[in-house]
C-alpha positions in Angstrom: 67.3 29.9 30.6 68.7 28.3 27.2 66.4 29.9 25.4 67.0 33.6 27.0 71.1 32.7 26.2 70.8 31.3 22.9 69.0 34.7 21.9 71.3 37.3 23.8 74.3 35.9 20.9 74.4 39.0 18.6 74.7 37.1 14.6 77.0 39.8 14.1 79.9 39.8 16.9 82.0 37.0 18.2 81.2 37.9 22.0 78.7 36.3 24.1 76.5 38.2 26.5 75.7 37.0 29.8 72.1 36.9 31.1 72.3 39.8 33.8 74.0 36.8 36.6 77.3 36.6 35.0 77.1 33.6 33.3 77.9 32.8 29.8 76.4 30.2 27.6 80.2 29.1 27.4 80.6 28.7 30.8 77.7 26.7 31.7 78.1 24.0 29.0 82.0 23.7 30.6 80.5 23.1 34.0 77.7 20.7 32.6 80.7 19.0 30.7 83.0 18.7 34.0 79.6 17.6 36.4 79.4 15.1 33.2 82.5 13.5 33.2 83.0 13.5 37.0 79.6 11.2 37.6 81.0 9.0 34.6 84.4 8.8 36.4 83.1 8.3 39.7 84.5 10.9 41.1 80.8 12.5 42.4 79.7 11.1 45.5 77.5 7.9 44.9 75.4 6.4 47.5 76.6 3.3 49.4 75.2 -0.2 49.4 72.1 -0.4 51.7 72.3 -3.4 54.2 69.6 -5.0 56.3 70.0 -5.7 59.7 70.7 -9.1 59.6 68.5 -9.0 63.0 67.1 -12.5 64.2 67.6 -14.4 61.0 69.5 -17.6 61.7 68.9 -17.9 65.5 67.3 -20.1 67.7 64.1 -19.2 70.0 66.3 -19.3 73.1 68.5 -16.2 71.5 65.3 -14.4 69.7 63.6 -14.8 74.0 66.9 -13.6 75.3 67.3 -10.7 72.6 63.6 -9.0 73.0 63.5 -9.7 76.6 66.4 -10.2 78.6 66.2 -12.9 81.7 62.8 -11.1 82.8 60.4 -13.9 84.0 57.7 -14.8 81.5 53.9 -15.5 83.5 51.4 -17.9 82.3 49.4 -15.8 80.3 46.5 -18.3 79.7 43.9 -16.7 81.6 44.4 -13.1 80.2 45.3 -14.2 76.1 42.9 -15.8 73.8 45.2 -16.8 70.4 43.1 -18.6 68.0 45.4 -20.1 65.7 44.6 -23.6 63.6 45.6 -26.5 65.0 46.5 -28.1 62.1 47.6 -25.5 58.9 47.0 -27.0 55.2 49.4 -24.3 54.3 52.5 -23.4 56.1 53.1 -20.5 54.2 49.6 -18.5 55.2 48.5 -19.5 58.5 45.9 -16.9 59.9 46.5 -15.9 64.0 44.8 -13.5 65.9 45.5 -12.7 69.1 43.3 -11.0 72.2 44.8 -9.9 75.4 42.2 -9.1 78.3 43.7 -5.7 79.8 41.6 -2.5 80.6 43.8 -0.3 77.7 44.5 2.8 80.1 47.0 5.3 80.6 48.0 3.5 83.2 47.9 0.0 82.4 48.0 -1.2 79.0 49.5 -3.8 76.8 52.5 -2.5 74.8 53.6 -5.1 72.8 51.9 -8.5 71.0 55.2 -10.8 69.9 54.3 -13.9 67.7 57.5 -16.5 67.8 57.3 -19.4 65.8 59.9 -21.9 67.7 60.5 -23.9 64.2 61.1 -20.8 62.2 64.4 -20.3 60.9 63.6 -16.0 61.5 61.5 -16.9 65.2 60.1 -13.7 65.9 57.6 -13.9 63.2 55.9 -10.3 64.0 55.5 -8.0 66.2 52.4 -5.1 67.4 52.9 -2.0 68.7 50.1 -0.4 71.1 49.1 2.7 72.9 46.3 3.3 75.2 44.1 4.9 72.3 43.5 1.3 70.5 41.0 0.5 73.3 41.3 -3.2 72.9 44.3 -5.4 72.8 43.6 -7.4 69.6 46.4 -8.4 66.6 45.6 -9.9 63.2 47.4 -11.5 60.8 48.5 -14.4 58.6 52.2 -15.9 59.2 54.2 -17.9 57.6 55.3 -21.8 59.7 58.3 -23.3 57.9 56.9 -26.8 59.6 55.0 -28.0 62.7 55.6 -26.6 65.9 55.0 -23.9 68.7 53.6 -20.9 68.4 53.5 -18.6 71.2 52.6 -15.0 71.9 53.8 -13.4 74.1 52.3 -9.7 75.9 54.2 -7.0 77.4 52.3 -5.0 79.9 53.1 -1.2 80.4 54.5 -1.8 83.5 56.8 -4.5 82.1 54.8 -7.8 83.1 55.4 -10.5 80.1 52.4 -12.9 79.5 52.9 -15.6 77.3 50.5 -18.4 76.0 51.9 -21.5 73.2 50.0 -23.6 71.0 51.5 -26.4 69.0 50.5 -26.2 65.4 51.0 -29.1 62.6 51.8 -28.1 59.6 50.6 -30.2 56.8 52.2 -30.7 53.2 49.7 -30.8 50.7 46.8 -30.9 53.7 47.8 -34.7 54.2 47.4 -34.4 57.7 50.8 -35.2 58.9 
């Protein structure tokens, strides 16, 4: 377009010609000047701050429970959850989990969520897994981080709202000193 204006000036007159829309080169480099100095003056919208949610940082495992689940009873899950998990982590800061639930995955009755809580952690609810029907098998894997030794539990929530929940205690060890 600069290129179609700068040529439409006639070297012999004073008057600009517009480019069939109106527009003069004149007026476009005063509205390019004015959109200028109102971003430098702030007077253009900016984008605000972004914020996390500050969601579970700073509370204990008693508000994290309370916060996902409400005062719904939480089963022994030990016969249906296999979570194999080191007993004793050489590195807090990548400690590989994985988690099986034994459920038959159908549209009926399937496992919906897989939580992993860390009770020492000053953030709890270390992750969480979504699951539909489709995945076939109930199975999560991952490495977590355990700020120092305690429980971990993992806890399953059935379709039909039926939490399971299995804990294993696991000692975290600085500099694999065994302590």
């Amino acid at each position: 377009m600069s290129r179609r204006l700068s040529r439409l000036r006639d070297p012999g007159t004073t008057e600009e010609h517009t480019d069939g829309h109106g527009l003069t080169r004149r007026a476009v480099l005063v509205a390019l000047g004015a959109m200028g100095v109102a971003v430098a003056g702030g007077l253009a919208a900016t984008p605000g701050t972004a914020h996390g949610q500050a969601f579970g940082q700073n509370e204990s495992v008693e508000e994290a429970m309370k916060r996902l689940f409400g005062g719904k009873t939480i089963k022994d899950g030990s016969a249906a959850i296999k979570l194999d998990v080191p007993l004793i982590a050489e590195n807090g800061a990548v400690v590989p989990i994985s988690v099986t639930v034994e459920s038959p995955m159908t549209p009926t009755s399937w496992v919906k969520h897989i939580y992993v809580v860390a009770d020492k952690n000053r953030i709890p609810v270390v992750t969480r897994a979504t699951l539909a029907p489709e995945a076939g098998r109930a199975y999560m894997g991952a490495s977590i981080r355990l700020g120092e030794t305690g429980d971990v539990r993992v806890i399953a929530e059935q379709s039909d709202g039926t939490l399971l929940q299995v804990k294993r205690e696991v000692k975290v060890t600085v500099g694999g000193c065994g302590g």
